[in-house]
N, C-alpha and C positions, 0 to 999 in steps of 0.2 A: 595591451588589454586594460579595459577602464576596469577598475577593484569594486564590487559592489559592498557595502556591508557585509553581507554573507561571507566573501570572498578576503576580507580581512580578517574575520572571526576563523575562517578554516587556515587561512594563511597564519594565523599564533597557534593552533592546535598543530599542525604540521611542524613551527620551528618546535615547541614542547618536546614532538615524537624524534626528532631527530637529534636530541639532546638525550635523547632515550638512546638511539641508535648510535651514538657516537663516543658513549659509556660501553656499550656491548660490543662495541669494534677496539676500544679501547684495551678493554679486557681482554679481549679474543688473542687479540696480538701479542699483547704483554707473555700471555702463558700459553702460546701455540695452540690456541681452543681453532677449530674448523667451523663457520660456518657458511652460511650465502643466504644473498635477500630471495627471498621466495615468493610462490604465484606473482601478482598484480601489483608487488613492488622490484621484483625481478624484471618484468615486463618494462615499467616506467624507467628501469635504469636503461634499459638498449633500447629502447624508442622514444625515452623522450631525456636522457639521462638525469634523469629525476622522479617525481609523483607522476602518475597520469595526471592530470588535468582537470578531473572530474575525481580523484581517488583521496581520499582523506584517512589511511591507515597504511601501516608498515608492518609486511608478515620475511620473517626471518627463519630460514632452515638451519637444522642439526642434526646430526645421524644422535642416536641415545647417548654412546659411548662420550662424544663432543659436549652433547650438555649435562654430563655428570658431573663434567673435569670443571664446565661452567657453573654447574651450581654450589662448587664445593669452595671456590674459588669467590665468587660472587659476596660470601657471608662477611670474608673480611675487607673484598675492594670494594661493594657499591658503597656511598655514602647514605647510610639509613636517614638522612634527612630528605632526601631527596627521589631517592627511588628504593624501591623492594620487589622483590624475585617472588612471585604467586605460581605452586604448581604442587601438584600431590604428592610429591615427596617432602613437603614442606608445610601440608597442610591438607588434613585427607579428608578435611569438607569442602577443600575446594573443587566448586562443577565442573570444570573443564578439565578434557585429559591435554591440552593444549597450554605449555608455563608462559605467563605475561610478564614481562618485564612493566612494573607501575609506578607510574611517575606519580608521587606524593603529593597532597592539598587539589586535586584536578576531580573533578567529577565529569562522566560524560556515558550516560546511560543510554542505549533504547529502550523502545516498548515497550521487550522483552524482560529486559536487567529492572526495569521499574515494576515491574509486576514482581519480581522476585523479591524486593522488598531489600535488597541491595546493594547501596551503591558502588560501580565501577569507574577505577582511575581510569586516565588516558595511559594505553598503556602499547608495548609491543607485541605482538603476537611472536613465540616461539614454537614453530610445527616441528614436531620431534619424528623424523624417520627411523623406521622402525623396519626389521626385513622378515620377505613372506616368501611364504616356500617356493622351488623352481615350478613344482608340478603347476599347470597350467590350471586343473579343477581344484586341487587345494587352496593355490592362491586364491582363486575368486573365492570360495567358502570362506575362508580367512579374510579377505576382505571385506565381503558381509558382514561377517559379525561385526570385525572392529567397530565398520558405518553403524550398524544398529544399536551396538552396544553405547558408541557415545548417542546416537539419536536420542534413544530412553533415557541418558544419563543426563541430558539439556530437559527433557520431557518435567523431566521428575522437578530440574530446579528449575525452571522457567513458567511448567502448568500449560505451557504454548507450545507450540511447534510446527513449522510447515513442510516437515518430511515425515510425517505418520499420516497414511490416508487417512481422510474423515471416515471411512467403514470402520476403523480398526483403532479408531481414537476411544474408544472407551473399554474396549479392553486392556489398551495400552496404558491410560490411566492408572485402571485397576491393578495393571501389574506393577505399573513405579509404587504404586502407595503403599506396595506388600513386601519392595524389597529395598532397603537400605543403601548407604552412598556405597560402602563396603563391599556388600553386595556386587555392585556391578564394577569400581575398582578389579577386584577380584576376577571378574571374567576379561576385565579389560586386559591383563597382567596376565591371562593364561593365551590369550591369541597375540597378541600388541608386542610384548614382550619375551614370548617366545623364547626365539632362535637368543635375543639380550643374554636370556638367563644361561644361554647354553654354550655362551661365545661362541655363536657361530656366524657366520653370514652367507647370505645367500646372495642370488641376482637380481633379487627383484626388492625393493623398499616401498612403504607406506610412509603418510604423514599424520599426523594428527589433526588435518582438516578435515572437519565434517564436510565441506562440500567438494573436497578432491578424495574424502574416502572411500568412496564407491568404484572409481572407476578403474580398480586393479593394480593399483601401484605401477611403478616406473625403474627400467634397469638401473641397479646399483653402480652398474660401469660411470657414468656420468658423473660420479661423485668425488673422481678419483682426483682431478686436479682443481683447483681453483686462479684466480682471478681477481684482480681492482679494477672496479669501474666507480666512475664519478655519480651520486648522485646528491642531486642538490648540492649545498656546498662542501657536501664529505668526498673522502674517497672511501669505497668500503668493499665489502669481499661479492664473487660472485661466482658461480660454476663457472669452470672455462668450457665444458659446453649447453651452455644454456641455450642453445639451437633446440640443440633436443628437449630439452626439459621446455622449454615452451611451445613447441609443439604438441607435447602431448598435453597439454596443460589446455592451449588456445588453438593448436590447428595450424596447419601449414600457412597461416595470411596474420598470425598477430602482429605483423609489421602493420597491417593495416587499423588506420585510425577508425571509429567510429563514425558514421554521419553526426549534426549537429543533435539532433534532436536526441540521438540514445546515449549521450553523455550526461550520464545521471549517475550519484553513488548510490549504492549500494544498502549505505546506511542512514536511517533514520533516529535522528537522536531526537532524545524526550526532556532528558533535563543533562544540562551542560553547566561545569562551574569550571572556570581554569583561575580560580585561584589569586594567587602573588603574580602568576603571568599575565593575567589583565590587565594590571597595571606596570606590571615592567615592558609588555610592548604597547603600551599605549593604546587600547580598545576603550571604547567610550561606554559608560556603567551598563547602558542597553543592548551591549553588544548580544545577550543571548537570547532575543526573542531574533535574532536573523540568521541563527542555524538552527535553532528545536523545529520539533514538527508540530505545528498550533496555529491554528485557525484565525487569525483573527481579521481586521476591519481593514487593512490596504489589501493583506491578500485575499479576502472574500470581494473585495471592490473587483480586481482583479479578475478573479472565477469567475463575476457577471458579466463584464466584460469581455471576456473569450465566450462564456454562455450565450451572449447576442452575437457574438460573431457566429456560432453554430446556428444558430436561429436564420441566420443569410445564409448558409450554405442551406436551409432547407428551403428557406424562401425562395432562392435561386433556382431551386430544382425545382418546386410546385409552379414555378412562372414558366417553366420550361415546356412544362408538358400539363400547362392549365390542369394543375390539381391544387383544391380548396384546402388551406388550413389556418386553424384559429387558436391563436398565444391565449392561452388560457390558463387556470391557475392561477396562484397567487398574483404575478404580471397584470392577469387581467383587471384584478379586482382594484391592484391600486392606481393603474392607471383610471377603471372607471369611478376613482372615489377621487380623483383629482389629486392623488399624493404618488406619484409615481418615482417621486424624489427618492423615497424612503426604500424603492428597490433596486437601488445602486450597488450595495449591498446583497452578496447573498445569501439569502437567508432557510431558501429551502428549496428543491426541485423543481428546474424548467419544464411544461408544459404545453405540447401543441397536442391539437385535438383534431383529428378527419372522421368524416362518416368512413361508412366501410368500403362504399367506392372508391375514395379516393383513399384511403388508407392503402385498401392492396393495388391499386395503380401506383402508390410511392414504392410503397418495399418491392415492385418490380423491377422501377427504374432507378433510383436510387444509387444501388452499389456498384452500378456502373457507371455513374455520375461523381461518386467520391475520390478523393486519390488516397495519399496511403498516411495521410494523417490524423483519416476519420474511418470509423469503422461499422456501418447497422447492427445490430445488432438483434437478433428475436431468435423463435423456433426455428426456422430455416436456416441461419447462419451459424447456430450452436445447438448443436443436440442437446447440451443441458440448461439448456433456458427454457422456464417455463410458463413463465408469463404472458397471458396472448396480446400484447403490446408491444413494440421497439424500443429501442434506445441510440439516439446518433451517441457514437463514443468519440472522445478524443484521444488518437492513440499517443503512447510517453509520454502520458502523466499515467496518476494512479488514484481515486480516489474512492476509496474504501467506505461505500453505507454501512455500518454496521447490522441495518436491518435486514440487508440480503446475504449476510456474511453464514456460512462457509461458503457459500456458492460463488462459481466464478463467472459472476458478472459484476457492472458497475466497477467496474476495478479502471474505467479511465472515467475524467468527468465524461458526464454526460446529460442529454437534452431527453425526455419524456414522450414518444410520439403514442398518444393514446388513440382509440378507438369510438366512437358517437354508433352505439344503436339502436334498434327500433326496440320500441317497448309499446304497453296494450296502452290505449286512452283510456280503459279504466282505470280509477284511483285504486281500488284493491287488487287488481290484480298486478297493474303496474310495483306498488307496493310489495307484492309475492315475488314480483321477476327480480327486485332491488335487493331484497333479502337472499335469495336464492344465489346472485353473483355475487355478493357479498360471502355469503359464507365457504360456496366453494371456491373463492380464490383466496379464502383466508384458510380451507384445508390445504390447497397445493400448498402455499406459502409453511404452515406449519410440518407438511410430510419431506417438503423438500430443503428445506432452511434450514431443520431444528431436527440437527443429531442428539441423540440421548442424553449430552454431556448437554449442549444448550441449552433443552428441556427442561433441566434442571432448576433455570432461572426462572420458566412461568410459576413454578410454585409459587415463589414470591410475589404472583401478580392475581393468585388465587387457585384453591383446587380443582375451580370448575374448569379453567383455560389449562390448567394439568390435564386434565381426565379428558378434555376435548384434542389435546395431541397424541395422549393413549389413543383412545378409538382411530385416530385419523393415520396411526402407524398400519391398522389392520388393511387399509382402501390402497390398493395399487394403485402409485400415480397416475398409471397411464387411462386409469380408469377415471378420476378428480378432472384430469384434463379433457376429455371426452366427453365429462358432465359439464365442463364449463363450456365447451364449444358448442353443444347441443341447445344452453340453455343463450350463447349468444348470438345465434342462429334462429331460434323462437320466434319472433316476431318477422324475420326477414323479410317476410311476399306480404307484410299486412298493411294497409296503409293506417298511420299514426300521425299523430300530432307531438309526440313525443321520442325522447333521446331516453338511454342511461348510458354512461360511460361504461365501458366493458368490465371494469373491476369492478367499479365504485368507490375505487381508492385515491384514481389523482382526481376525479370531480366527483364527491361524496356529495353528489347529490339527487334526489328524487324522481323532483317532477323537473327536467330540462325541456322548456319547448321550446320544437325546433323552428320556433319563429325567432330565434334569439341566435340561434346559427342558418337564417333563410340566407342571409349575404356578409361578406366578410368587407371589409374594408383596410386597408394602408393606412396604419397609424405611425408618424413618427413617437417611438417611445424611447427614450434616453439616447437618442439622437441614431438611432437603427428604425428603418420604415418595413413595417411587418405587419401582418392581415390579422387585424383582432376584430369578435363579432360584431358587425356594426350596430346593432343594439348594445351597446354596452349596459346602458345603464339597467337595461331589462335583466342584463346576467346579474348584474349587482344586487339588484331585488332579491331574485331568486332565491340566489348565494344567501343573502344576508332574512332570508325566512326559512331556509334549512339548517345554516350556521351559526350559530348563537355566539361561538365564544370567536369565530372571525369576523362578525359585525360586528361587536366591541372593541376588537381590537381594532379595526379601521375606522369606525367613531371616533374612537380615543387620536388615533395616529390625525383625523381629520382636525378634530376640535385644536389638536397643540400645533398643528400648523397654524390654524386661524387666529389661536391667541397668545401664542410664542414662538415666532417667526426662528427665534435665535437655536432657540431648545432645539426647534423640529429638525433645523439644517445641523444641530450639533448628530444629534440620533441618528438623520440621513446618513453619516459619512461614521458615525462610529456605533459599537456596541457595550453593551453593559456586560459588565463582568458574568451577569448571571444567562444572559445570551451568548457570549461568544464560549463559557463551559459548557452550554448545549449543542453549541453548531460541531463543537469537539468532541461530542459524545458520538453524537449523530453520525462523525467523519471518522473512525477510528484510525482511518491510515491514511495518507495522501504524500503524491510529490508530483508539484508540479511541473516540474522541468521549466524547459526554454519558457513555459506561459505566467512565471511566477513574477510577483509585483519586482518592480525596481530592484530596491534593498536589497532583498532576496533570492534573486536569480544570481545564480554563477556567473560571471563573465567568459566560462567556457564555450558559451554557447555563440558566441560571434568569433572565435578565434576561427582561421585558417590554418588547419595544421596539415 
């Protein structure tokens, strides 16, 4: 396997962890401590005896009793230079009911740990097994809680979370902010800890993973004997029947690998420091823009790059079945301003635009044209999508608009397939219709986007746009949408000289006439041959007497082509610090698998396993 950048950078985070793991096997043995590698590094030792492949963390099991003897032990073997034992018997502001073994001087955060304000080492996970009662409706009660109790308990120190529905996110809110870490400690310690306090055991045990806490624990019988298996270059402990314990965990077929494309972790890191190990394994100073998750100018090149590959799978299919469409949007514009150089780069959402014929003749034939790496997406294909527009996806990636966030769309890249319709040839009234789709697709957007916790942030953007998401809480969606279908249905049977795009949002413009999309033409643009209006330069008029601050901008982009050849190609191929922090704004979350630049792609993704 060729080593990518990335793939060096996780290859020293993994020797770190395992320096971590070979202190804690060290110990274990020394003074008869029981444990075993747990979930998805249990896994990686009997199928691959090592990491998965794609897996970048080490989770290790304990029944309570085992890590007591471990933690009391711990104070005088670990070497406090080098690592410390984090868990709340050792520190009762610490968020996790989960102890981490933390390797010292190492930074390596998500998201989530960055919003908290901070920072976490590279560390082990210890899930503490815990036992629940036989009764079959107790246990799940008992289980429940445990899961909710740490959910809230992440809630409270993270402010995030993607296991509290968005219904129930603001009262959940309100209840962390009213009850202390103590607080829920205390309820954890009356269900968790149980049977601990009572030396009892049962049949059945829990872990301390929030995402195996739900599913009812697993028989205590399995824990009775253990095992060495090799992993990586250690040899270390493991249940002698870890048949069972991974089936219940992955299902009777965890021997089986994943295809290429869903070997992606898990985890999302935001700011990564390793320290004195950057230079003891020899990582070159850059190493950690090729693991954080950040946007920037090879992998944005990248993202256009698969973005015109999607652009020919639609191409493909409107040639198929003679339906018109035209790259429009920002695409169009720099291609008809003569700088098409400067969208190599991605810099904002792909755009193709059909009248209404050929629109609902694509999303007919379409999704049975796609195979299973692309996905349509609209009303038809997601009940909760509600925008009257498509979106081709690309499925394994991930990339997170923040403007449509809580909602679950736009969560793979994706392509823009908008709408062209009739509107009046009067200027006022034409004008009435533009407002009118403007505002109601800016109520859906706010009644469906924008839970009460979100809300929060238009204050900041004034009280009028507050009070305009009050009122818009009162209008049943299904009634917003009914008014937007009705108002872009209006004009249908009338004959016009005029477009408006169904939102108004991916072409924010007025007066479109439809002599600027009468015929489409095959333009090669960055080296992909694709149908943009053959009038171009007529769209670019248009554009540039409705858009003020994007004819300046493409003036500007034109003029420093013409009188700084060097500049323009530098810009083409990179961004400025204060561009690539918005495209990151813009992007809250992304991974993009097998489609990610060079550097940054895993080399998992070509192995035969």
């Amino acid at each position: 396997m060729t080593l990518s950048k990335k793939d060096q950078v996780l290859n020293v985070i993994r020797k770190i962890q395992l320096e971590g793991l070979a202190e804690i096997d060290r110990i274990c043995r020394k003074h008869n401590i029981n444990y075993s590698l747990g979930g998805g590094t249990c896994l990686g030792a009997i199928r691959h005896k090592g990491y998965i492949p794609w897996d970048d963390d080490i989770d290790i099991d304990m029944d309570r009793v085992e890590f007591e003897k471990f933690l009391e032990v711990s104070k005088y073997e670990l070497d406090e230079n080098i690592f410390h034992l984090e868990c709340n018997e050792n520190n009762p502001n610490f968020y996790s009911y989960t102890p981490r073994l933390m390797i010292n001087n190492t930074i390596l955060n998500n998201k989530s740990m960055e919003l908290s304000g901070n920072n976490h080492c590279i560390f082990i996970d210890i899930f503490i097994h815990d036992y629940l009662p036989n009764n079959k409706i107790k246990r799940a009660y008992y289980a429940k809680k445990i899961y909710w109790i740490k959910v809230l308990t992440y809630y409270k120190w993270y402010g995030i979370t993607n296991q509290v529905p968005q219904s129930f996110k603001t009262i959940a809110r309100i209840y962390v902010k009213l009850r202390s870490y103590k607080h829920f400690l205390k309820k954890f310690d009356k269900y968790a800890k149980h049977y601990h306090k009572k030396g009892e055991k049962t049949n059945y045990v829990i872990d301390t993973s929030i995402i195996n806490g739900n599913f009812g624990g697993f028989p205590s019988s399995i824990k009775k004997e253990y095992i060495d298996v090799p992993f990586e270059n250690l040899t270390v402990k493991c249940l002698k029947e870890y048949d069972t314990f991974l089936k219940i965990l992955y299902g009777d077929n965890y021997m089986k690998i994943f295809p290429k494309e869903k070997r992606i972790s898990h985890h999302k890191w935001k700011r990564v420091d390793l320290g004195p190990y950057a230079e003891k394994y020899g990582l070159p100073k850059e190493y950690v823009k090729y693991i954080i998750m950040n946007l920037d100018a090879p992998r944005l090149k990248k993202v256009k790059q698969v973005s015109l590959e999607m652009l020919d799978v639609i191409d493909n299919i409107c040639k198929k079945y003679n339906i018109t469409y035209f790259v429009c949007g920002d695409d169009a514009l720099y291609k008809a301003n003569n700088t098409e150089e400067y969208a190599k780069i991605w810099r904002d959402d792909v755009t193709v635009l059909m009248d209404k014929k050929a629109y609902d003749k694509f999303i007919e034939v379409a999704p049975k044209e796609l195979n299973h790496y692309y996905f349509l997406e609209n009303n038809i294909t997601n009940n909760n999508y509600h925008f009257p527009y498509s979106k081709l996806k690309l499925n394994y990636t991930y990339f997170r608009d923040r403007r449509t966030f809580p909602a679950d769309v736009n969560q793979g890249l994706w392509i823009n397939i908008g709408v062209l319709i009739n509107t009046s040839n009067d200027a006022k009234k034409r004008l009435k219709h533009y407002r009118a789709l403007s505002n109601v697709y800016d109520q859906i957007r706010l009644k469906w986007l924008y839970n009460s916790l979100r809300a929060r942030k238009l204050k900041k953007k004034g009280r009028k746009r507050y009070l305009k998401w009050q009122l818009t809480q009162l209008i049943p969606l299904k009634l917003l949408v009914m008014r937007q279908k009705h108002l872009i249905n209006k004009y249908e049977n009338i004959e016009s000289d005029f477009y408006l795009e169904s939102t108004t949002s991916l072409l924010p413009l007025k007066d479109i006439k439809k002599s600027v999309f009468a015929e489409g033409e095959s333009i090669n643009y960055l080296n992909h041959n694709l149908n943009f209006p053959k009038n171009l330069q007529e769209f670019l008029e248009i554009s540039n007497k409705q858009r003020n601050k994007m004819k300046k901008h493409l003036f500007d982009v034109k003029k420093l082509k013409e009188e700084n050849i060097e500049e323009y190609n530098y810009l083409c191929n990179n961004l400025t610090e204060k561009q690539e922090e918005k495209l990151n704004k813009k992007v809250s979350l992304f991974e993009l698998g097998m489609y990610d630049a060079d550097d940054y792609r895993s080399g998992v993704f070509d192995l035969d396993l």
